[in-house]
C-alpha positions as CSV (number, residue, x, y, z in Angstrom):
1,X,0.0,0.0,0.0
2,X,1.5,3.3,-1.0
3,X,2.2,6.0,1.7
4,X,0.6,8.8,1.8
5,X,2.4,12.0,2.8
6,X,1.4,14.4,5.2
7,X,-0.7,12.1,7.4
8,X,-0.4,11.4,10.9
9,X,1.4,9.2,12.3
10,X,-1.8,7.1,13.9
11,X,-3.3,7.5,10.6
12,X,-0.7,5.8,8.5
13,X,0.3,3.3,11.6
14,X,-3.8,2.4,11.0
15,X,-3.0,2.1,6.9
16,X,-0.3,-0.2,7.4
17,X,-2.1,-2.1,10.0
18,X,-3.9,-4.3,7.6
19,X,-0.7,-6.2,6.5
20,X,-0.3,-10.0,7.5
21,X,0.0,-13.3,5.8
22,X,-3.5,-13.3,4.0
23,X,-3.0,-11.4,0.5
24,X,-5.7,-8.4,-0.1
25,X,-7.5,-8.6,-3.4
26,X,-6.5,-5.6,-5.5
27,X,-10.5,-5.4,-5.3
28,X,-11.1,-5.4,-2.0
29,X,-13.7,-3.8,0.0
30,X,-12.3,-2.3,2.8
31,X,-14.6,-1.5,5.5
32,X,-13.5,0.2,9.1
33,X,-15.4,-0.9,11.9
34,X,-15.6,1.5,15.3
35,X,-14.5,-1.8,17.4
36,X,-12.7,-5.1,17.0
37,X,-15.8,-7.7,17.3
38,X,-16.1,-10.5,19.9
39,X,-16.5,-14.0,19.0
40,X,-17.5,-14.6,15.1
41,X,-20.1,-17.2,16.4
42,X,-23.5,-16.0,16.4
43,X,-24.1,-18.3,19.6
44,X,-21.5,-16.0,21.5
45,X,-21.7,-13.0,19.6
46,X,-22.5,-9.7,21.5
47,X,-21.1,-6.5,19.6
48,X,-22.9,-4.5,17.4
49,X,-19.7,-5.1,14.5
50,X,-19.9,-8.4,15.2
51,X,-23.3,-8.4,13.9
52,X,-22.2,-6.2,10.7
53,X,-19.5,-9.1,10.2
54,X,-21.9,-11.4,10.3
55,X,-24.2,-10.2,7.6
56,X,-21.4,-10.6,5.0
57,X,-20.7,-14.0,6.8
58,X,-23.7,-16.3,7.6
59,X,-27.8,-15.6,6.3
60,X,-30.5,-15.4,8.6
61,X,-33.7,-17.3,8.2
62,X,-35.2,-13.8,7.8
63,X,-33.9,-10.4,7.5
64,X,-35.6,-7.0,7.1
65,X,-35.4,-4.4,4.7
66,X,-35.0,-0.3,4.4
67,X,-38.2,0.3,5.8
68,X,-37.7,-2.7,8.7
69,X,-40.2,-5.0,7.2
70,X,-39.6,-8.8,7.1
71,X,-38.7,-10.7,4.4
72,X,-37.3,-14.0,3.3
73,X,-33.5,-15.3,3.0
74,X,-33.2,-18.5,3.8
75,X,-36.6,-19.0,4.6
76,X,-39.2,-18.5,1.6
77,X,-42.3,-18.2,4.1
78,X,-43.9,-18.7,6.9
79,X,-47.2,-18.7,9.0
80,X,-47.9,-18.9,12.9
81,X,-50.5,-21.4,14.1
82,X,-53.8,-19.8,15.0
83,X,-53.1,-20.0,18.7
84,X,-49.5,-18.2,17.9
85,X,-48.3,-21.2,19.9
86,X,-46.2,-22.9,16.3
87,X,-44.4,-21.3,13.6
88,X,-44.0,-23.0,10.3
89,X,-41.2,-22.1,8.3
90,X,-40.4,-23.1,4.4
91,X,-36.1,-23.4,4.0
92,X,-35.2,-22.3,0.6
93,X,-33.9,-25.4,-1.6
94,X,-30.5,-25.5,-2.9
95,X,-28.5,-23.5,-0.5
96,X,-25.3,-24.5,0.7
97,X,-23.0,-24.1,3.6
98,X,-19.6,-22.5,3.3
99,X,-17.7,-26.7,3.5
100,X,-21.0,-27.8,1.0
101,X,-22.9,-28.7,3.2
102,X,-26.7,-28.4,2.4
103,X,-29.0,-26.6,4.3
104,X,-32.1,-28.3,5.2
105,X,-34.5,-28.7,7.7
106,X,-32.6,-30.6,9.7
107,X,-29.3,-28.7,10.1
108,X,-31.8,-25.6,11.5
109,X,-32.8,-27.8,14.2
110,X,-29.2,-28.3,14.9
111,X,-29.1,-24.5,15.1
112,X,-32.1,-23.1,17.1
113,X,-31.5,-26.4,19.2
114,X,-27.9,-25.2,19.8
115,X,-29.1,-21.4,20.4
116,X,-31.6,-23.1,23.2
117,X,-29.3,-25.2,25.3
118,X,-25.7,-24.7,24.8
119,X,-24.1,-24.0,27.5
120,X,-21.9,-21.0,25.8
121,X,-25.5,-19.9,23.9
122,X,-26.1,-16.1,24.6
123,X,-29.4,-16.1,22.8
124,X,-30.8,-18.3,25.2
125,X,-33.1,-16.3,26.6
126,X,-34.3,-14.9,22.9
127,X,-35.7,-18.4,21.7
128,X,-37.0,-19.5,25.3
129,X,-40.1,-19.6,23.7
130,X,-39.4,-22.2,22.0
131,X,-40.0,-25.5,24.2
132,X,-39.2,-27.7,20.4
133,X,-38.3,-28.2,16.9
134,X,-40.1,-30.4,14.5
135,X,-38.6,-31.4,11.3
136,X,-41.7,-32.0,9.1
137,X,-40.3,-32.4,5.7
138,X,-37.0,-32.0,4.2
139,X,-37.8,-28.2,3.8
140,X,-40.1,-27.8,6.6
141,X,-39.4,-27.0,10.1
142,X,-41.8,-25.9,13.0
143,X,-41.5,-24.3,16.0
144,X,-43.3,-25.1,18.9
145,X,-43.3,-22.6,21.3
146,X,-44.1,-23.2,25.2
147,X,-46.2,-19.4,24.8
148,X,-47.3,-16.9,21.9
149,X,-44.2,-15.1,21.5
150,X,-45.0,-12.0,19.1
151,X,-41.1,-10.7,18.8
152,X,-40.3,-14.1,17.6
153,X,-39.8,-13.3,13.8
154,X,-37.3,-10.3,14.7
155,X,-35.1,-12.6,17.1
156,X,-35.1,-14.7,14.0
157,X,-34.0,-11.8,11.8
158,X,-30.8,-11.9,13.7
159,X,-28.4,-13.5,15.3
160,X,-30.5,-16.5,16.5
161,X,-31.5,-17.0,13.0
162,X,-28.0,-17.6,11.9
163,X,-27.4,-20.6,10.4
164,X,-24.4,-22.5,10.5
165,X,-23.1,-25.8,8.8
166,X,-24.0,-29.0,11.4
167,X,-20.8,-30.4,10.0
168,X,-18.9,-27.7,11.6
169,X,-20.4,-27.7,14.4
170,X,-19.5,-30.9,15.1
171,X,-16.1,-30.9,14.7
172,X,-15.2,-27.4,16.3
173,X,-18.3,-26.9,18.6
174,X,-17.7,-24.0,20.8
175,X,-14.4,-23.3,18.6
176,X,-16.1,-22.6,15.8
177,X,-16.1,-19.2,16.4
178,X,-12.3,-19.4,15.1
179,X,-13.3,-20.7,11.9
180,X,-17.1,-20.1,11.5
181,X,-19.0,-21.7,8.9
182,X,-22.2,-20.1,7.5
183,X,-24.2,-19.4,4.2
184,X,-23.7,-15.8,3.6
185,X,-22.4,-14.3,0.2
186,X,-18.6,-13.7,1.9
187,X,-16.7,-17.2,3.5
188,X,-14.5,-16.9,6.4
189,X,-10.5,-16.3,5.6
190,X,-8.2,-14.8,8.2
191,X,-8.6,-12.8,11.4
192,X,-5.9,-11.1,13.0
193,X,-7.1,-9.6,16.5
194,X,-7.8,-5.9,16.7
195,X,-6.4,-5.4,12.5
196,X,-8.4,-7.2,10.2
197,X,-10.7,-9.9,9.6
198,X,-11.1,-11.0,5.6
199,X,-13.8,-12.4,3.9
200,X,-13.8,-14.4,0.2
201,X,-16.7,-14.1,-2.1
202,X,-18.3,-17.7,-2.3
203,X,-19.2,-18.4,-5.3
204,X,-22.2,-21.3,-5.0
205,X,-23.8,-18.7,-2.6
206,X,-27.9,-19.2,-3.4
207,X,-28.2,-15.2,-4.5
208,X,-24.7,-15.0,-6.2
209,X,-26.4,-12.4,-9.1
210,X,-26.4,-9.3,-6.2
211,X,-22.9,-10.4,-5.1
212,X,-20.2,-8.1,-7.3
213,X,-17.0,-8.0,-4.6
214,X,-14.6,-10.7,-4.7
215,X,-12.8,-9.7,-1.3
216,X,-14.0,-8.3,1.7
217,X,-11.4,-6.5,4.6
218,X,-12.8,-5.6,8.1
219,X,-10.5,-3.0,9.8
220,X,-10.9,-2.2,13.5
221,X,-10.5,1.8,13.9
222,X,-11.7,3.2,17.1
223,X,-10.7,6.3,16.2
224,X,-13.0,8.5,14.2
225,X,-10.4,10.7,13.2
226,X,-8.2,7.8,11.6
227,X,-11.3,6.5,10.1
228,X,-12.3,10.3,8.5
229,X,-8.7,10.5,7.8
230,X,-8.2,6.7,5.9
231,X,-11.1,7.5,3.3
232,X,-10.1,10.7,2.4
233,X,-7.1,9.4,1.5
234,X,-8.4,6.3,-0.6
235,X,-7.3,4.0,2.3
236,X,-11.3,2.3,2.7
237,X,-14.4,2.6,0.5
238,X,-16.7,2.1,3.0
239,X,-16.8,3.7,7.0
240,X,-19.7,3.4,9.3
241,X,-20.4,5.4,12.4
242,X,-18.4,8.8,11.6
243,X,-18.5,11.8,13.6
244,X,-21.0,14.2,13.6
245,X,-18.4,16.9,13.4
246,X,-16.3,15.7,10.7
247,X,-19.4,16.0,8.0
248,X,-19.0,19.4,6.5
249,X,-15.5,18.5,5.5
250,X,-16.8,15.0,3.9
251,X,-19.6,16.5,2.3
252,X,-17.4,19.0,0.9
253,X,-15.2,16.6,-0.7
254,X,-15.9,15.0,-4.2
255,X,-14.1,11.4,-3.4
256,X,-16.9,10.6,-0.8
257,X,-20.3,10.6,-0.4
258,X,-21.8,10.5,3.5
259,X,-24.9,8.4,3.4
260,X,-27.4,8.7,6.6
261,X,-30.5,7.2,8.0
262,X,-32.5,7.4,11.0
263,X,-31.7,5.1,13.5
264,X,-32.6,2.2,15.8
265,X,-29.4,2.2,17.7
266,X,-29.1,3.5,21.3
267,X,-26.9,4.7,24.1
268,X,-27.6,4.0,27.5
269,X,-25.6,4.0,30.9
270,X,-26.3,0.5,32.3
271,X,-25.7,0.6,36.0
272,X,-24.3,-2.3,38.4
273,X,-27.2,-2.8,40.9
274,X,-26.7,-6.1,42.0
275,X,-23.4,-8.0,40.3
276,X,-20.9,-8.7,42.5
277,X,-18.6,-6.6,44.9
278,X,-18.6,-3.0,42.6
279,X,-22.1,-3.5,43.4
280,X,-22.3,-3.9,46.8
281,X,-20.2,-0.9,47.6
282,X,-21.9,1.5,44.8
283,X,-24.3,4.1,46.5
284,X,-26.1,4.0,43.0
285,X,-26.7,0.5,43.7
286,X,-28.2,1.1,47.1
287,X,-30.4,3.6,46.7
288,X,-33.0,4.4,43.7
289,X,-32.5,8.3,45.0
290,X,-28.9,8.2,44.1
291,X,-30.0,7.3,40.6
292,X,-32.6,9.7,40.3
293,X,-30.2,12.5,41.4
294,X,-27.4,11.4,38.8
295,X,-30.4,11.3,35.5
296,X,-31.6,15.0,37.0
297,X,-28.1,16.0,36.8
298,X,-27.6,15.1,32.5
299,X,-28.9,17.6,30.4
300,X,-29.5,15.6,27.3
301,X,-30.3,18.3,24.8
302,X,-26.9,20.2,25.7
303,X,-25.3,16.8,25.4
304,X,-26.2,16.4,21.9
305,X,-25.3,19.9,20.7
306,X,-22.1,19.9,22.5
307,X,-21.2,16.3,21.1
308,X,-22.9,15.3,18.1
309,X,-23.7,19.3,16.5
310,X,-27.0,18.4,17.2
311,X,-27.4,15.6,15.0
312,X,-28.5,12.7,17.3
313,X,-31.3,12.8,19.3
314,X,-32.1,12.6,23.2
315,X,-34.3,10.4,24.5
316,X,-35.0,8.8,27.8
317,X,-36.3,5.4,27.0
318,X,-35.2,2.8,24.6
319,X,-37.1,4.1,21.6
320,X,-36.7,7.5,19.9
321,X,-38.9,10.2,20.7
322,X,-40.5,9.6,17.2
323,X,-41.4,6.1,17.5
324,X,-44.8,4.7,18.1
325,X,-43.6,2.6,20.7
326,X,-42.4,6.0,22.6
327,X,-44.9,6.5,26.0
328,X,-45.2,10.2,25.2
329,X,-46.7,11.0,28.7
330,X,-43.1,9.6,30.6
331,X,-41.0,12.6,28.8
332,X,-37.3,13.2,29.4
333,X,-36.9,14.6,32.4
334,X,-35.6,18.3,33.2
335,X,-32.3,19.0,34.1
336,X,-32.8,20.1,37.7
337,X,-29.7,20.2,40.0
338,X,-31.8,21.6,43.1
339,X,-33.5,18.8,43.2
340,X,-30.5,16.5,42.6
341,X,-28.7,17.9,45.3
342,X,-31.5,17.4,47.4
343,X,-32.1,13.8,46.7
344,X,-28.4,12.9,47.7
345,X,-28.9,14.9,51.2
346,X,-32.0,12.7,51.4
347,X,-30.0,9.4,50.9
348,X,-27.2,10.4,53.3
349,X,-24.0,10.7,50.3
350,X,-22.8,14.2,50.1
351,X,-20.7,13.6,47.1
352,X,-21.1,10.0,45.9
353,X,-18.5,8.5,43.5
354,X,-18.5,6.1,41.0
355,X,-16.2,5.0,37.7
356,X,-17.9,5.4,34.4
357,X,-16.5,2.7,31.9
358,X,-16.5,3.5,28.1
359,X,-15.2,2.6,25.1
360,X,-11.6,3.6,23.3
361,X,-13.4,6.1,20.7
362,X,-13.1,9.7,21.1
363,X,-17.2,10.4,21.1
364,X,-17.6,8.0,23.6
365,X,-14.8,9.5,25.9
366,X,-15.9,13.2,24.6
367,X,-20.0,12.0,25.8
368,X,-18.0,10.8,29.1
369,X,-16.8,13.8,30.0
370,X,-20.1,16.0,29.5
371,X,-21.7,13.7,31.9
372,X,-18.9,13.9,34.5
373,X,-19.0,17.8,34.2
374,X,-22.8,17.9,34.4
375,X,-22.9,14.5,37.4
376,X,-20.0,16.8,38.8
377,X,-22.4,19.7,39.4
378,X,-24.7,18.1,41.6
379,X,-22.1,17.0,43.7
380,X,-21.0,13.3,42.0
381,X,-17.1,12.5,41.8
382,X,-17.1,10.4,38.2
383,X,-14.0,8.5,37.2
384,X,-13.6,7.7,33.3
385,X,-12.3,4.1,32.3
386,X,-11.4,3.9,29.2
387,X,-11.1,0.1,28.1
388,X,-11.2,-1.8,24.7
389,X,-14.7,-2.5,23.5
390,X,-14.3,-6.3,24.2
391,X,-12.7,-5.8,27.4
392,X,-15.6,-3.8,28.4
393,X,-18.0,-6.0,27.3
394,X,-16.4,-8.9,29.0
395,X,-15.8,-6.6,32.4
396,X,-19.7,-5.5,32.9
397,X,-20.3,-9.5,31.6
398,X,-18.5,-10.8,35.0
399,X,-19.7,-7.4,36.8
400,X,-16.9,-5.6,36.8
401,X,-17.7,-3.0,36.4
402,X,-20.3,0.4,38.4
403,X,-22.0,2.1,35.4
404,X,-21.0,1.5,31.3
405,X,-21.7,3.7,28.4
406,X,-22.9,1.4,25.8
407,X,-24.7,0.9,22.7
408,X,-27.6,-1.0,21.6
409,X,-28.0,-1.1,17.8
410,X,-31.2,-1.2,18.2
411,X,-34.3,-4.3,16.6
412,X,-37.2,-3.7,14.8
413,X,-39.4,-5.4,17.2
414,X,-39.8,-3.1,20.9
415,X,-38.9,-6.5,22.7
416,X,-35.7,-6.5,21.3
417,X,-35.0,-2.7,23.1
418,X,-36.0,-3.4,26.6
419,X,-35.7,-7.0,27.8
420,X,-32.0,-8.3,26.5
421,X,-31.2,-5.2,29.3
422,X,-34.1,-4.9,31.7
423,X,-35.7,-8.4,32.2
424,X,-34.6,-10.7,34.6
425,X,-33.2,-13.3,31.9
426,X,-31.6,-10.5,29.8
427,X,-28.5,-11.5,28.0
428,X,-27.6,-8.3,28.8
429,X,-28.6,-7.7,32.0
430,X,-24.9,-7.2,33.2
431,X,-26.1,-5.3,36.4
432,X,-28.4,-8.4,37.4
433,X,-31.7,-6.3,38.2
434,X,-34.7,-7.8,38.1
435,X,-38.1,-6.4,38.7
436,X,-40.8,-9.5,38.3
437,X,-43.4,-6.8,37.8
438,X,-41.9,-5.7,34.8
439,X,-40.8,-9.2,33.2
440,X,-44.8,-9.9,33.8
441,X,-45.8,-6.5,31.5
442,X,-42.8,-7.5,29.0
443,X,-44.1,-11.3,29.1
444,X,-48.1,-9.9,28.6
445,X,-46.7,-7.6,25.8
446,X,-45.2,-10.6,24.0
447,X,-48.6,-12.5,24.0
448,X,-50.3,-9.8,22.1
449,X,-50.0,-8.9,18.1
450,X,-52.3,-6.1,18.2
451,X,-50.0,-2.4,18.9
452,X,-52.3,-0.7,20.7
453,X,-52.3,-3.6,23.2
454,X,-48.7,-4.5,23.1
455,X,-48.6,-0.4,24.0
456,X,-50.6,-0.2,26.9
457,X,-48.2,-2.7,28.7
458,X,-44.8,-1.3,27.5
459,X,-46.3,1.7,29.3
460,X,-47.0,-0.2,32.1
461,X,-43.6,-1.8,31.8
462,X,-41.8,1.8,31.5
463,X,-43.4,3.5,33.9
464,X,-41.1,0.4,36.3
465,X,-38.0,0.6,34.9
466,X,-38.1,4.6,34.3
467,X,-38.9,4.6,38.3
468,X,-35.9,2.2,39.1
469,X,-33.2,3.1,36.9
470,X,-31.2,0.4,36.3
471,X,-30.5,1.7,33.5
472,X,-30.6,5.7,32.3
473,X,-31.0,6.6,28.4
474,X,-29.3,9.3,26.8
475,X,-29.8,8.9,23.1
476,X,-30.7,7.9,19.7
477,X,-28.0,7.6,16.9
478,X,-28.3,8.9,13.5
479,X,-26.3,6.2,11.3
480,X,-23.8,8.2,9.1
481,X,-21.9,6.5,6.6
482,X,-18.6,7.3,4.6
483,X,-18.7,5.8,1.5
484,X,-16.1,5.9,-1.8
485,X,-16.8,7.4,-4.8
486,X,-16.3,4.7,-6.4
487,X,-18.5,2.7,-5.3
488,X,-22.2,2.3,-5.9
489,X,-25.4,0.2,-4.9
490,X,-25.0,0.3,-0.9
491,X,-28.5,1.2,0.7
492,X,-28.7,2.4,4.1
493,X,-30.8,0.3,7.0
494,X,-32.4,2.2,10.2
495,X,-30.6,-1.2,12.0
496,X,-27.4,0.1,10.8
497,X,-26.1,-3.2,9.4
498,X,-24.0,-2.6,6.4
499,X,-25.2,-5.4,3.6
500,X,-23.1,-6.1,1.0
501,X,-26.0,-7.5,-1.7
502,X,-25.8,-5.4,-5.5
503,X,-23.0,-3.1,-3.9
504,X,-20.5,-2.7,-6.2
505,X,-17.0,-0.7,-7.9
506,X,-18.0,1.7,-10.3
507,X,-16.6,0.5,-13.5
């Protein structure tokens, strides 16, 4: 790769970083990514880059489209039971794993079976609705769920509907997130931690006709500046997540184009109220007061002019303030340090203190210190942690951790907002509350197809968790992509996955 003068040296040191013992197409799509992801098994998968790596890597039995409706992939249709109690799915014929392998009705029993019991599974708790799996025919497969389960189809529009080659699975088992084996458009090549993981067009994938790149590169860039930087300079074609600030200059520039759409994604501080020792000595922890003060203390509108020009958008819950699943009469609250002050006489903690863990990008460390200047006022004492994505994730995992600054990329289904953080089972409920009250209003939600009755009980259900606080909101994302010149045909999703169908080099 030529060097390109005038850079800085982090920018070039991110260039070169892609070097190793896998050769890069002269074709390649190179893509930066905001974080290195975690395990490339959709079983143990928990990043939001992971999830970007695994579109390009292993199909879903459904997916969903621009405007978040569902539609088929490696399932051509299906139909719930009356009751809502069985789903019948058709598998589209002639697909083939990444080894050969076909795909069939039995190798996604082998799947959802593994996503239901294994030991390592994270998505446990997404399909424990589903008590079985029937293979009916060849190409039919039900699901027999133990209770109607309305959020079903978007749990299967993700990772839980990722299918992966039984053949594989037996051999590597929990390992096979070192050599994954799907039935994507893109087959596993080479990862090297925190530089690069590369992906091979293969060519007997079922939709091959919308598949026009012969390489794909993942780079790992926490930096927004290096990633800005890097495509300006004709170092990546494609760039997710940039900065809010940096847009003028990209717009202004004829080599990119900046792509946006509104988003599902989230950030949230999840707080430690009940996971190990950093819990037990965290006045947040003990006292719902403590909590209230801190949310009183964050003025989310000056947050997102300060931060993000004013380009993402506050909120208090895990919806935007657009949504129809927003409960319009729970607002976001004022900032009001009186009363914040107050509250922490009331508890007894003149100036309580607390570490606030986030990731190595420079929004998220710019985002933590607005909140530690604006906790700081009403008398907190905030510590910033910067850590590694995946060290982060793996600290608030074991409950290491007193209160995170993470995202949630966000699902089409409301389910898929609240309870993987706020029910009892939550895969990631790292702060281990649990509120049986709620899980009942989540679980009565679930039950229901009909909005206006699935509303009523997530307003039941925030009026809870917007009382307890184990977790405080701060914003909705807009998804801003950076995106070559040169290349044409990639359409934007409010999920903010980048899919690599009919994307191609301009000739």
């Amino acid at each position: 790769m030529p060097i390109i003068p005038h850079l800085p040296t982090l920018v070039l040191a991110a260039v070169l970083a892609g070097s190793s013992t896998a050769p890069v197409s002269a074709q390649a799509l190179r893509i930066a990514l905001q974080e290195d992801p975690d395990r490339l098994d959709p079983a143990q998968g928990g990043t939001f880059v992971g999830r970007i790596v695994f579109a390009a890597l292993c199909d879903k039995l459904i997916d969903i489209d621009a405007k978040l409706n569902f539609r088929p992939q490696l399932a051509t249709q299906w139909d719930w039971s009356q009751d809502g109690k069985a789903l019948v799915m058709k598998i589209r014929s002639g697909v083939s794993f990444h080894d050969g392998t076909p795909l069939d009705s039995e190798a996604v029993k082998i799947n959802i079976d593994r996503y239901r019991t294994a030991d390592y599974s994270r998505r446990k708790s997404e399909v424990k609705s589903i008590a079985n799996v029937v293979v009916v025919d060849p190409l039919t497969v039900r699901f027999e769920l133990s209770e109607p389960d309305a959020p079903l189809l978007s749990v299967l529009a993700d990772r839980a509907g990722m299918m992966l080659s039984p053949k594989a699975l037996a051999a590597l088992g929990q390992n096979i997130a070192n050599q994954p084996v799907c039935a994507g458009p893109f087959r596993f090549v080479e990862r090297v931690a925190q530089q690069k993981i590369t992906l091979q067009r293969f060519e007997n994938y079922w939709d091959a006709s919308r598949i026009h790149i012969n390489q794909v590169v993942f780079q790992p860039m926490p930096d927004t500046t290096v990633r800005t930087a890097n495509l300006l300079a004709g170092s990546l074609e494609l760039v997710e997540r940039l900065q809010p600030t940096d847009l003028k200059q990209l717009k202004a520039d004829q080599r990119v184009k900046v792509v946006t759409s509104t988003a599902l994604a989230y950030n949230t501080l999840s707080i430690n109220l009940g996971h190990g020792p950093r819990a037990t000595q965290s006045a947040l922890a003990k006292d719902a007061r403590v909590r209230e003060a801190l949310e009183l203390a964050l003025d989310r509108e000056v947050l997102m002019q300060v931060v993000f020009d004013g380009e993402y958008i506050a909120t208090n819950q895990p919806h935007a303030v657009d949504s129809p699943w927003y409960i319009k009469e729970l607002p976001i609250p004022r900032r009001d340090l009186v009363k914040a002050r107050r509250l922490l006489a009331e508890a007894g903690v003149a100036r309580p203190a607390f570490t606030l863990s986030v990731v190595n990008s420079p929004l998220e460390t710019q985002v933590a210190q607005v909140l530690q200047s604006m906790a700081g006022e009403a008398g907190f004492d905030v510590k910033i942690e910067v850590l590694e994505a995946n060290t982060l994730t793996s600290n608030a995992t074991n409950g290491d951790y007193e209160v995170a600054l993470v995202i949630w990329s966000g699902r089409a289904d409301p389910d898929g907002n609240i309870s993987i953080w706020l029910a009892c089972d939550g895969f990631l409920n790292w702060g281990k509350y649990c509120n049986r009250d709620l899980d009942a209003r989540l679980a009565a939600a679930r039950h229901k197809t009909a909005p206006a009755l699935r509303l009523d009980d997530y307003a039941a259900a925030a009026r809870i968790y917007l009382a307890d606080r184990p977790h405080i909101f701060l914003y909705n994302y807009k998804w801003l992509w950076g995106v070559a010149e040169k290349l044409d045909g990639f359409t934007p999703h409010p999920d903010g996955i980048i899919r690599l169908q009919d994307v191609r080099f301009r000739s």
